[in-house]
N, CA, C and O atoms as a DFTB+ gen file, in Angstrom:
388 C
 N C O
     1  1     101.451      56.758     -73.532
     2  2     100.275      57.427     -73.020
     3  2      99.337      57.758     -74.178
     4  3      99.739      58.108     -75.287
     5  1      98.255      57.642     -73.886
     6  2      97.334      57.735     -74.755
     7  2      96.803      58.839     -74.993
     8  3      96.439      59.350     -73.934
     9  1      96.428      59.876     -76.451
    10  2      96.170      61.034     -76.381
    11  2      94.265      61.403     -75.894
    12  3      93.700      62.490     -75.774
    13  1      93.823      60.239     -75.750
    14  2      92.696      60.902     -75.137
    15  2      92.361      61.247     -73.684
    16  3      93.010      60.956     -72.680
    17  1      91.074      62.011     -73.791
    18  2      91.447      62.880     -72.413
    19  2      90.162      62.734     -71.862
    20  3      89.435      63.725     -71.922
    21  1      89.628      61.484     -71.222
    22  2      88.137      61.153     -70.343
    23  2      87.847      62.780     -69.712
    24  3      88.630      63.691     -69.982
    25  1      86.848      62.955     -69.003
    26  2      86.566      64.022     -68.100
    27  2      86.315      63.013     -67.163
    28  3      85.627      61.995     -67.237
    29  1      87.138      63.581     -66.088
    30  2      86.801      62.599     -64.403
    31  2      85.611      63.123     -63.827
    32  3      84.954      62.211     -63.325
    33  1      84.992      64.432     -63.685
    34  2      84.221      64.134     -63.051
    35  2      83.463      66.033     -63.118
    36  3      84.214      66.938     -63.481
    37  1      82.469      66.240     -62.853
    38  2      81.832      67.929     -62.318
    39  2      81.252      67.895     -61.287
    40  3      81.027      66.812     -60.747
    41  1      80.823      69.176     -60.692
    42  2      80.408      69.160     -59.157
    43  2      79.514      70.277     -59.607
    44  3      79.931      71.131     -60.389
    45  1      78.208      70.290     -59.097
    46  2      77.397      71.609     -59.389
    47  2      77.629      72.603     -58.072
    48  3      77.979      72.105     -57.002
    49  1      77.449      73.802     -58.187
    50  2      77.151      74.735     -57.231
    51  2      76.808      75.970     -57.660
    52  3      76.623      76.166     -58.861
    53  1      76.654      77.138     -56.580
    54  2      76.424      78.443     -56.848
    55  2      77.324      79.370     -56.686
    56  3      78.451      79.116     -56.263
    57  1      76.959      80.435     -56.975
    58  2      78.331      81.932     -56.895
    59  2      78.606      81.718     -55.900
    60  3      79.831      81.607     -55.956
    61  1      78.136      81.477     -54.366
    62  2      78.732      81.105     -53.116
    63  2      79.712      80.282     -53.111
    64  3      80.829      80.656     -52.754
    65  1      79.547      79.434     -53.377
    66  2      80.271      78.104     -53.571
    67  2      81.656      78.655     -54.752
    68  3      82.820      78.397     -54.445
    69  1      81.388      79.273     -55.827
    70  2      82.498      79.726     -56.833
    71  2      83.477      80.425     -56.549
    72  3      84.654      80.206     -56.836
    73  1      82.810      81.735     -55.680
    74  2      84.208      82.588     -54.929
    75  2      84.877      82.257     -54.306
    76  3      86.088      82.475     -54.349
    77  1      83.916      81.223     -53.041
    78  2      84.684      80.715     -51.961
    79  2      85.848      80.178     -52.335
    80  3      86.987      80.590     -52.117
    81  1      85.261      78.642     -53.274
    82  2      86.657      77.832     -53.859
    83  2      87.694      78.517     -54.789
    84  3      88.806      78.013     -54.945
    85  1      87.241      79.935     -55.549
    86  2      88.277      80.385     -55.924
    87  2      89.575      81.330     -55.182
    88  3      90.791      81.377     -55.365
    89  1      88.761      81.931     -54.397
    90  2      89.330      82.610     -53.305
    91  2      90.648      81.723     -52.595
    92  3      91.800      82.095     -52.373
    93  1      89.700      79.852     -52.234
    94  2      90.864      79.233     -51.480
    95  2      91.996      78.773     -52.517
    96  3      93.099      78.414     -52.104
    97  1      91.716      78.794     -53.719
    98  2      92.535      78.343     -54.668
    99  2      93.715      79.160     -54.738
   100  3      94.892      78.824     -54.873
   101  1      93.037      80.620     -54.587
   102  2      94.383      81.436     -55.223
   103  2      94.971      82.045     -54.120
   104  3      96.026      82.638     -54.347
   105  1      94.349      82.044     -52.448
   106  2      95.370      81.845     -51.370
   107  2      96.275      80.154     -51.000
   108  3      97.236      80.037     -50.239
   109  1      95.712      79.204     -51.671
   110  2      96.818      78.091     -51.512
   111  2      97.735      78.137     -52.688
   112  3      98.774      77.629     -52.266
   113  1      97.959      78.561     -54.272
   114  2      98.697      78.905     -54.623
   115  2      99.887      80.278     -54.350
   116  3     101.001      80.484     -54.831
   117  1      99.194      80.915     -53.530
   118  2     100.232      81.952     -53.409
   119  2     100.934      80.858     -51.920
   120  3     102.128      80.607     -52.080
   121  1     100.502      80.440     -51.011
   122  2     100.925      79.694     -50.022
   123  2     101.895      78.623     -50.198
   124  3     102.830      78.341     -49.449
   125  1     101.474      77.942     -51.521
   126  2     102.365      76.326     -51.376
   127  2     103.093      76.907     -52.796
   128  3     103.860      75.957     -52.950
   129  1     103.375      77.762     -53.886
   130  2     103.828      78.160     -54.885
   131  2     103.456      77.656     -55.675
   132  3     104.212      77.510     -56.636
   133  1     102.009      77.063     -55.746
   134  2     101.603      76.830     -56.994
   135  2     101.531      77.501     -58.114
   136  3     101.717      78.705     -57.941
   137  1     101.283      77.112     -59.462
   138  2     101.257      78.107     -60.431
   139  2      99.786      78.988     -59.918
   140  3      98.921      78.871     -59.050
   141  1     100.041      79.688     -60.771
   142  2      98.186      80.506     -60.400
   143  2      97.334      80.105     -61.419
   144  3      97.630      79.465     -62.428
   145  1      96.049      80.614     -61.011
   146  2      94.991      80.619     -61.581
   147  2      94.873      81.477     -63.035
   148  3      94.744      82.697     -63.140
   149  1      94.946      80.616     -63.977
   150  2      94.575      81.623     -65.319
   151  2      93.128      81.757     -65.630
   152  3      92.319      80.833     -65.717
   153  1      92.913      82.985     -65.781
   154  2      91.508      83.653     -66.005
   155  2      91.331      83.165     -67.516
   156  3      92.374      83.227     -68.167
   157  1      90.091      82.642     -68.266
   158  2      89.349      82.322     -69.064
   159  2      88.831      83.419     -69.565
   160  3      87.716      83.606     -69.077
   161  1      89.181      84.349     -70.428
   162  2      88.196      85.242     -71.092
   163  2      87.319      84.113     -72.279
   164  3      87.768      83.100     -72.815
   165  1      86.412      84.527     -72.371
   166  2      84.782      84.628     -72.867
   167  2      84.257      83.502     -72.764
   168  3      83.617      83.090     -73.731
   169  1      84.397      82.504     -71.313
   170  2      83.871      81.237     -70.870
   171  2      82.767      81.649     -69.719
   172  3      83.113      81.611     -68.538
   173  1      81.556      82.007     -70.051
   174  2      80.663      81.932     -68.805
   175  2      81.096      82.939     -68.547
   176  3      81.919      83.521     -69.254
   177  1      80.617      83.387     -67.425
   178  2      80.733      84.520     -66.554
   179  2      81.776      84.422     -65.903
   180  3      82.098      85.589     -65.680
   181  1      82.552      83.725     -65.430
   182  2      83.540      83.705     -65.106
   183  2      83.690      82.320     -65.252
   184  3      82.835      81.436     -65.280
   185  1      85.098      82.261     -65.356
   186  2      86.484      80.801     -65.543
   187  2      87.783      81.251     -65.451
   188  3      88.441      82.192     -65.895
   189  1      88.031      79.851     -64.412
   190  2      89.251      79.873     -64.141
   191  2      90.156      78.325     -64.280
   192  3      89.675      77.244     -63.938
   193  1      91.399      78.487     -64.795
   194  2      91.895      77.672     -65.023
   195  2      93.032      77.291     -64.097
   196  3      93.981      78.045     -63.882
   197  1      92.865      75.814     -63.433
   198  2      94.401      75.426     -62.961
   199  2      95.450      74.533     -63.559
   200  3      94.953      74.004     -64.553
   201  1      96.328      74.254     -63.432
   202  2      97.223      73.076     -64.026
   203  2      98.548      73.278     -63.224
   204  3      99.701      73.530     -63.572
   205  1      97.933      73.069     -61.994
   206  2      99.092      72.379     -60.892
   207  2      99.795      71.789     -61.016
   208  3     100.985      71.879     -60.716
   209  1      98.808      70.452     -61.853
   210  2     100.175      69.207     -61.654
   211  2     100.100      68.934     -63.560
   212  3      99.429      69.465     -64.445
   213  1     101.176      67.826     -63.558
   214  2     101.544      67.895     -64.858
   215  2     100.818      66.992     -65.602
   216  3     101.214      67.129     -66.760
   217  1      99.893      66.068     -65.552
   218  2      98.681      65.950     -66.103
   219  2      97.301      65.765     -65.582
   220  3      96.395      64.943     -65.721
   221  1      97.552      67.068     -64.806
   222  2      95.650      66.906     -64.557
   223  2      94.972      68.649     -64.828
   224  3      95.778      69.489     -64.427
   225  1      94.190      69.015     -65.184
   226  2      94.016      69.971     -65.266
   227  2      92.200      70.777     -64.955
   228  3      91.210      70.637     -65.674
   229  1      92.278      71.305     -64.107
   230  2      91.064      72.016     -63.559
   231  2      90.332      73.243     -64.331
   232  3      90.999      74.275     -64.406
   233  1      89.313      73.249     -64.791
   234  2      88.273      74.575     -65.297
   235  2      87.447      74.467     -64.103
   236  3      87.111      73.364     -63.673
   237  1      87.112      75.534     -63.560
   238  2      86.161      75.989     -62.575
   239  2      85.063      77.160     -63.601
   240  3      85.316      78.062     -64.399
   241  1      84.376      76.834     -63.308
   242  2      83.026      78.072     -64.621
   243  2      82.246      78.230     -63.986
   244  3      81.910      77.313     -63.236
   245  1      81.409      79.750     -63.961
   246  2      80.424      79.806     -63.525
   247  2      79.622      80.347     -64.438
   248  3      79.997      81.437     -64.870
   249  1      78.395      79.808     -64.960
   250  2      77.485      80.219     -65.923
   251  2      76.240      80.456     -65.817
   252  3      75.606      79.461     -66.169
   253  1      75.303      81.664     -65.364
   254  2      73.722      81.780     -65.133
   255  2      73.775      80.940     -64.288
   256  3      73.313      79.822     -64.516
   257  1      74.394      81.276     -63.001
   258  2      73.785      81.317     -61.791
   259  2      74.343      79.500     -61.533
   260  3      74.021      78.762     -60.602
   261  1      74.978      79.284     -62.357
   262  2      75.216      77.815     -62.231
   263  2      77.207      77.408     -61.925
   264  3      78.023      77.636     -62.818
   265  1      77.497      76.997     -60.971
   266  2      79.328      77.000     -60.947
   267  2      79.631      75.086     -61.100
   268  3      79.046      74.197     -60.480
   269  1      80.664      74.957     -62.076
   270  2      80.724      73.572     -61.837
   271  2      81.937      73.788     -62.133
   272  3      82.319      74.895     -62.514
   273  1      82.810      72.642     -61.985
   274  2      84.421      72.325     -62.066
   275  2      84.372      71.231     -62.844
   276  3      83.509      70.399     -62.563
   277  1      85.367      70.946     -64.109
   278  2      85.614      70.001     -65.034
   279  2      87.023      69.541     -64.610
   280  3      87.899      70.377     -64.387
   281  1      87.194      68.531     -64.525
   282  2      89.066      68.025     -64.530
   283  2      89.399      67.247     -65.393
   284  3      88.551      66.526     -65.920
   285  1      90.410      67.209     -65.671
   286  2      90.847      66.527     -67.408
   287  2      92.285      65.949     -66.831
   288  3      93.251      66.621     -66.472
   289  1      92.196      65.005     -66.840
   290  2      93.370      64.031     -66.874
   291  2      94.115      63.620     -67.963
   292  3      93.678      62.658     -68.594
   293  1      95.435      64.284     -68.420
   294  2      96.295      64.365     -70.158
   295  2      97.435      64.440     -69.963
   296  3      98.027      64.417     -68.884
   297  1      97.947      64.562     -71.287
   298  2      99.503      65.251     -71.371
   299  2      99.517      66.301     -71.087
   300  3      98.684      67.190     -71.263
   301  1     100.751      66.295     -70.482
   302  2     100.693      68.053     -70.415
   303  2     100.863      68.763     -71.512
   304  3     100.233      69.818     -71.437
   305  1     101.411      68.644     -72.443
   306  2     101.195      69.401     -74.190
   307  2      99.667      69.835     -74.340
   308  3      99.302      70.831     -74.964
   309  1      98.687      68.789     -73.564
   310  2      97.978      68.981     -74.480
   311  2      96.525      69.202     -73.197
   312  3      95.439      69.615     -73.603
   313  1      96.647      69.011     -72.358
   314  2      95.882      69.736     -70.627
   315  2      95.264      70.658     -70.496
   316  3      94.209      70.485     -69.887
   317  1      95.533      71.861     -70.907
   318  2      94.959      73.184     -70.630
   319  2      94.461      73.551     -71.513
   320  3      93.496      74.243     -71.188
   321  1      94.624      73.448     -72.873
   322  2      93.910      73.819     -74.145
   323  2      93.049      72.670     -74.811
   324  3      92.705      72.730     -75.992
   325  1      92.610      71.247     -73.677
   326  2      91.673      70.425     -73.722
   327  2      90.563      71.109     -72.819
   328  3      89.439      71.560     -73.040
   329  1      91.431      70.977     -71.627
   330  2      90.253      72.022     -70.216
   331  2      89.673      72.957     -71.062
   332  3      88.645      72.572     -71.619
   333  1      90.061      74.100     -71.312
   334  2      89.720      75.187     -71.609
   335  2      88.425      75.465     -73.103
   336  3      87.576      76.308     -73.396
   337  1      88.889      74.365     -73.607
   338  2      88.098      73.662     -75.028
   339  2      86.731      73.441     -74.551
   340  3      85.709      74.033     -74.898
   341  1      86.933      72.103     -73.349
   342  2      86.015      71.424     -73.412
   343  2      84.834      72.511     -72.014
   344  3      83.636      72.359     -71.772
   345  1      85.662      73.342     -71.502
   346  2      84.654      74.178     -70.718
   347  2      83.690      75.584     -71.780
   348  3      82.572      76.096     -71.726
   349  1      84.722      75.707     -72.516
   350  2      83.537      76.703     -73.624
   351  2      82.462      75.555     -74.588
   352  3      81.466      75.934     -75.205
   353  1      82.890      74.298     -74.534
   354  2      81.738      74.070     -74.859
   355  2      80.199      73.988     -74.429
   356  3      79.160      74.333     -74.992
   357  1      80.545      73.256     -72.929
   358  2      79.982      73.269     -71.761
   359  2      79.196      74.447     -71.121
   360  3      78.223      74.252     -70.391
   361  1      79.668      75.668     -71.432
   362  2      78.959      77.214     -70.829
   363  2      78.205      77.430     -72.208
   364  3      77.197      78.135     -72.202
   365  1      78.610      76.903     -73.292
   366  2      77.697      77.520     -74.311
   367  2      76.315      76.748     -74.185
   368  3      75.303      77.359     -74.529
   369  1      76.213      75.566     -73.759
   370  2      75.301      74.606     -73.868
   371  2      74.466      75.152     -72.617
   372  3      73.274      75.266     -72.902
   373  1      74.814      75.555     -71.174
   374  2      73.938      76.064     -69.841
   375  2      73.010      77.375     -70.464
   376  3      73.585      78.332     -70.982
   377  1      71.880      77.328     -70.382
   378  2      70.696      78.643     -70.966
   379  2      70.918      79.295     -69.930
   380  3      71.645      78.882     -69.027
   381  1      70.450      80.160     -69.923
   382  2      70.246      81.629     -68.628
   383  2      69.263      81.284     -68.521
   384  3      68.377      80.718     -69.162
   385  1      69.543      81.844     -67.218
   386  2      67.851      81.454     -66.288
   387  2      66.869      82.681     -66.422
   388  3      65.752      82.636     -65.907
């Protein structure tokens, strides 16, 4: 396996859109026993991190009024502290509105 880590894909939305999907996130982990949601301190206004499965890994961010989701397809060694990397770069780069 190869250590690089493409980004598959982002989705734009708003705080509507951010709670909602976080809200359903962290009632289908308490439901199916997923791991939970790890909170992101100092990414945007809010971030949240998943890593359900064992190499794919989800940042959800919401930054000035702006919510998008990053997914990172990796090792798992190396998944969550790519996500989490590549979403503080990403919120530093969104200006406030």
């Amino acid at each position: 396996m190869s250590d690089a880590c493409p980004p598959s894909d982002t989705v734009a939305g708003g705080r509507a859109d951010f709670d909602t999907n976080i809200r359903q996130l962290q009632d289908d982990s308490t439901r199916y026993h997923f791991p939970p949601l790890t909170k992101l301190s100092g990414v945007g206004d809010a971030a949240f991190l998943n890593t359900s499965g064992q190499d794919t890994a989800q940042v959800y961010l919401m930054k000035s009024g702006t919510y998008f989701r990053i997914e990172l397809f990796c090792g798992p060694a190396t998944c969550a502290s790519w996500s989490a990397a590549l979403a503080r770069r990403v919120a530093a780069r969104i200006k406030a509105k």
